[in-house]
C-alpha positions, 0 to 999 in steps of 0.5 A: 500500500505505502508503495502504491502510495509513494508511486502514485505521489512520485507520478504526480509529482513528475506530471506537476513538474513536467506541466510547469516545465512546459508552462515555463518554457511557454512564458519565456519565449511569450514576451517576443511572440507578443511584441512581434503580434503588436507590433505586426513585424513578425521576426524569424527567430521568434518564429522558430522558437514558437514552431518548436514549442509544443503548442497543446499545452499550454494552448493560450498566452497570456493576453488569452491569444491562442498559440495556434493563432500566433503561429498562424500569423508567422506563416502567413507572415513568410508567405506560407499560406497552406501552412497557415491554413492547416495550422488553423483547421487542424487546431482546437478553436479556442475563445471561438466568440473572437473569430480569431481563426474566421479573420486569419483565413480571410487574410489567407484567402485574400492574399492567394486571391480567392477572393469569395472564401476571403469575403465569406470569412471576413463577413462572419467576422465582422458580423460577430464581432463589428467592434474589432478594428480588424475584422472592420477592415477586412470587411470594408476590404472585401466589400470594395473588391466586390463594388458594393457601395452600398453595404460599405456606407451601412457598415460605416455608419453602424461602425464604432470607430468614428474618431479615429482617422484610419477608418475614415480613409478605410472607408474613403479609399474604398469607394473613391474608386467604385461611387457613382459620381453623382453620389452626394451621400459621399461627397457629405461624408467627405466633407464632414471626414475635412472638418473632423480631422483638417490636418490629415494629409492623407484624408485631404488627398482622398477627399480631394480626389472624391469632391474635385476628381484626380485630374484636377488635383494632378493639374493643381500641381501641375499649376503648382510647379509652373507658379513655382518657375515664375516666382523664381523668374521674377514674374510675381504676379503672373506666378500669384495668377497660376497659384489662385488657378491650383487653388480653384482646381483643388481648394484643399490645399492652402499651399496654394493661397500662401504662395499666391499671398508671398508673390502678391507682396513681392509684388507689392500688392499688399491687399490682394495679398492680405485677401489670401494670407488671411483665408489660410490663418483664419482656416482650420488647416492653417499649417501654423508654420508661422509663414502666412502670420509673417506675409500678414505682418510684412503687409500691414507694415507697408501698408502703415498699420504697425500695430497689426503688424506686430501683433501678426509677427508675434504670432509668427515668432510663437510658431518659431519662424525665424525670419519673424524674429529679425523683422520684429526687431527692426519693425518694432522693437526700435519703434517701441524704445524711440 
């Protein structure tokens, strides 16, 4: 019986030592796997470590992710798709209500281009878990392959993402190509993503390209750089002239305003050039480079208004534009101490 007794102790014992010995050699490599899983830079050596782990047990990390999952995302990472697809079929599906295993074959099937087995995985995802920003994107992915405009505006209204930037233009790039121009309900929604997040570069190229059409944005900078030419040739009304055309073709980009203002002053044409300098201050995409503040000081001191003029050179030093610094010396501080 005392045999039997210390038998049975020692098996347990081995199995408790053996279960934490592999727990143990789970959690040290966890911290490397979990970087690479956030970060979405997948590296080699991580890769091989988690291959070689036995990933029954345990068959969670820390943060509740299944192992099979992980490894799943490494092979689709080195471009080994069946592998990746076996992995996921050949594997207990763990926390199913997360769709982890729906969303992984979507982006398989997406990146060998079978592009029904990606929708149909990517819509079960959405549909069961509409809040994870990756199945949103997967989805918005699909439907845009499969033109669906339609479905892609319910899907953006009903998402929860709304202040973040990323699936604006996820929504946006997706039907920029595929609207019916004559689609107002678009144009809105473009317009409101301008008012939203004004100083999103890669919203303002989309939107532009969504309200005033590609090739007048191209030929904007086109303009742009025939303006260019001319200022530097001296022609400084000429080069305002082709910059109010850039602006007239694509009104979403104030460049165009702040240079036809800076070759309105060159050629001292004060008022004209306060017209356009003050609609890029005044805007909520002002740069706040402090260069349009100084074009502002600069006009107003050779139209006598000194005081204005210092109150805009201040704005300009505040915004650290150096040229200000050296004119509100010479334009103020002196006037001020005489």
């Amino acid at each position: 019986m005392l045999k039997s007794s210390i038998f049975i102790l020692s098996f347990l014992t081995f199995i408790s030592f053996f279960l934490n010995y592999k727990v143990f050699e789970s959690h040290r490599i966890q911290p490397g796997v979990i970087n690479d899983f956030n970060k979405r830079i997948f590296k080699e050596e991580n890769y091989i470590k988690l291959k070689n782990l036995d990933l029954t047990y345990p068959n969670l990390t820390v943060t509740a992710f299944p192992f099979s999952a992980l490894l799943a995302e490494y092979q689709i990472s080195f471009g080994e798709f069946n592998e990746a697809l076996q992995t996921l079929n050949n594997s207990v599906n763990i926390n199913p209500h997360l769709k982890i295993k729906e969303s992984l074959k979507a982006e398989i099937f997406f990146q060998l281009g079978i592009r029904d087995s990606a929708y149909f995985y990517s819509k079960i995802a959405y549909e069961n878990l509409p809040k994870n920003s990756r199945h949103f994107q997967q989805y918005i992915r699909e439907l845009t392959h499969k033109r669906d405009v339609e479905k892609l505006k319910e899907v953006f209204y009903e998402s929860t993402f709304k202040s973040n930037p990323e699936y604006w233009l996820n929504f946006l790039s997706g039907v920029v190509n595929i609207r019916d121009k004559n689609d107002k309900e678009i144009d809105s929604i473009a317009f409101l993503a301008l008012d939203k997040f004004p100083k999103n570069e890669k919203i303002n190229s989309i939107c532009g390209f969504i309200l005033y059409g590609q090739k007048n944005i191209e030929k904007s900078y086109e303009l742009f750089k025939s303006g260019v030419d001319e200022f530097n040739y001296n022609n400084f009304i000429q080069a305002s002239k082709i910059f109010s055309q850039a602006y007239d073709l694509n009104p979403l980009d104030n460049s165009f305003l702040e240079n036809a203002g800076m070759a309105l002053i060159k050629a001292e044409k004060y008022d004209e050039a306060i017209s356009n300098l003050e609609k890029v201050v005044f805007s909520k995409k002002n740069p706040l480079s402090g260069k349009p503040e100084y074009g502002l000081a600069i006009c107003y001191r050779e139209l006598g208004q000194i005081q204005i003029s210092c109150d805009y050179f201040k704005k300009s030093m505040q915004m650290n534009f150096r040229p200000s610094f050296v004119e509100f010396e010479n334009s103020c501080n002196k006037k001020i101490k005489n």
